[in-house]
C-alpha positions as a Python dict, from the first residue, in 0.01 Angstrom:
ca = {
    (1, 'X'): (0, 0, 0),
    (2, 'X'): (-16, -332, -133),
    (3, 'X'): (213, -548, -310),
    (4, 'X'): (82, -492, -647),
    (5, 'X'): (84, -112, -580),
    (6, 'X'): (441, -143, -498),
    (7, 'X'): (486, -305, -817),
    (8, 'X'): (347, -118, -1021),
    (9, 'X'): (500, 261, -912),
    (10, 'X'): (845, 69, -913),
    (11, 'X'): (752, 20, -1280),
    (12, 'X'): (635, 381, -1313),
    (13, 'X'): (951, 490, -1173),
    (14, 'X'): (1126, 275, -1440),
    (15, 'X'): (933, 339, -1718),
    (16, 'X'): (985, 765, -1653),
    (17, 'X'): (1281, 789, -1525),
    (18, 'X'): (1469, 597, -1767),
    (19, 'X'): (1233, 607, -2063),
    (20, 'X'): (1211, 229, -2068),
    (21, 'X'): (925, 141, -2253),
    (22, 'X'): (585, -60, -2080),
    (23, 'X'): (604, -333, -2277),
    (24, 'X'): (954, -428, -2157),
    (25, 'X'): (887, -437, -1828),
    (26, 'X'): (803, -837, -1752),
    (27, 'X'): (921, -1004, -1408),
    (28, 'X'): (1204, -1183, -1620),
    (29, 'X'): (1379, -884, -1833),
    (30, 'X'): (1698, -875, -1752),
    (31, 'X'): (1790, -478, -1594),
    (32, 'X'): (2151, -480, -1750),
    (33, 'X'): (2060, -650, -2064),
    (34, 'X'): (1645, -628, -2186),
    (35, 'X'): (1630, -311, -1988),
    (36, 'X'): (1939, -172, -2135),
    (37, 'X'): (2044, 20, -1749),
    (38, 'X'): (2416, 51, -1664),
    (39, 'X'): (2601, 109, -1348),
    (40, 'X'): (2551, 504, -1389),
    (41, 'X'): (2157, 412, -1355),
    (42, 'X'): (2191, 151, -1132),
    (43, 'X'): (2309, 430, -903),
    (44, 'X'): (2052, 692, -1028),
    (45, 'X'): (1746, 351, -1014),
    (46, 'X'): (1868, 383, -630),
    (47, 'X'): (1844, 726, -547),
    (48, 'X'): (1491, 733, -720),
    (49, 'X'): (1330, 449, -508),
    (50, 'X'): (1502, 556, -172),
    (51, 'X'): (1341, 852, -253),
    (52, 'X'): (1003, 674, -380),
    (53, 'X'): (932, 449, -108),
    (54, 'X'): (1148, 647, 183),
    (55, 'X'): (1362, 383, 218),
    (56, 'X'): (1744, 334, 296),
    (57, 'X'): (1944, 113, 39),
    (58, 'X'): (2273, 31, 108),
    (59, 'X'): (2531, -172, -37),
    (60, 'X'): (2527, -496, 239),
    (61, 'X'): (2180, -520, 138),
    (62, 'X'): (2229, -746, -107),
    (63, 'X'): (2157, -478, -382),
    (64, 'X'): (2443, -623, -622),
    (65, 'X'): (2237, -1000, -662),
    (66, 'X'): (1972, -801, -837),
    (67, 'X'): (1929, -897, -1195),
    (68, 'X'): (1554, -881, -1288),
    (69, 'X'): (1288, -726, -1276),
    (70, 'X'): (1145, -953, -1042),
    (71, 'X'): (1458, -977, -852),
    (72, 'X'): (1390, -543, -811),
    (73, 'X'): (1024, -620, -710),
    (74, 'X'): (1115, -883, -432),
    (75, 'X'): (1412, -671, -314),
    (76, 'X'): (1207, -338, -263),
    (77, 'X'): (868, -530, -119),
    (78, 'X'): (1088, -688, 143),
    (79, 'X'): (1237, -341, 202),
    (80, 'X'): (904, -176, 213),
    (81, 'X'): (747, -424, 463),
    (82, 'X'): (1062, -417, 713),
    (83, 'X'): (1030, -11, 677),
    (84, 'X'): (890, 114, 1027),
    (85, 'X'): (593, 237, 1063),
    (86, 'X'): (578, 652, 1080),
}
C-alpha cells in the first residue's frame, strides 16, 4: 500500500466514521478545532485505525503531539511502515 493509499483510507475512515465532511479534510485542519473531534473520538479515531491498518497504538507513542491532519497522516505512515511484515 502506498503512502497516498494510506492517506487517503485514513481520510475515509474520518470522513465515515465521524461524518466529517471531504472538503475539511486538508493536511493543516486542526482535529480538535476545524475537525470539530473531542477526547471521546480521539479514543473512538484510535480504535478505528488500530483496527484499519492492524496496528497497535499506545499512549508512549507519542499519540498526544497529534494536532493535524497531517500530524495523523505522518503518525500512522510511520506506524504502518515499522508494522512487520505478516
Amino acid at each position: 500500500m502506498t503512502d497516498q493509499e494510506i492517506i487517503k483510507r485514513i481520510n475515509e475512515g474520518l470522513e465515515e466514521e465521524f461524518e466529517i465532511p471531504k472538503e475539511k479534510l486538508i493536511p493543516g485542519a486542526r482535529l480538535y478545532g476545524e475537525l470539530g473531534l473531542d477526547s471521546l473520538d480521539a479514543v473512538d479515531m484510535v480504535v478505528v485505525l488500530e483496527q484499519q491498518f492492524r496496528i497497535k497504538i499506545r499512549e508512549d507513542d507519542g499519540i498526544q503531539a497529534i494536532r493535524t491532519l497531517d500530524d495523523l497522516h505522518v503518525f500512522i505512515l510511520a506506524k504502518v511502515s515499522s508494522r512487520p511484515d505478516p
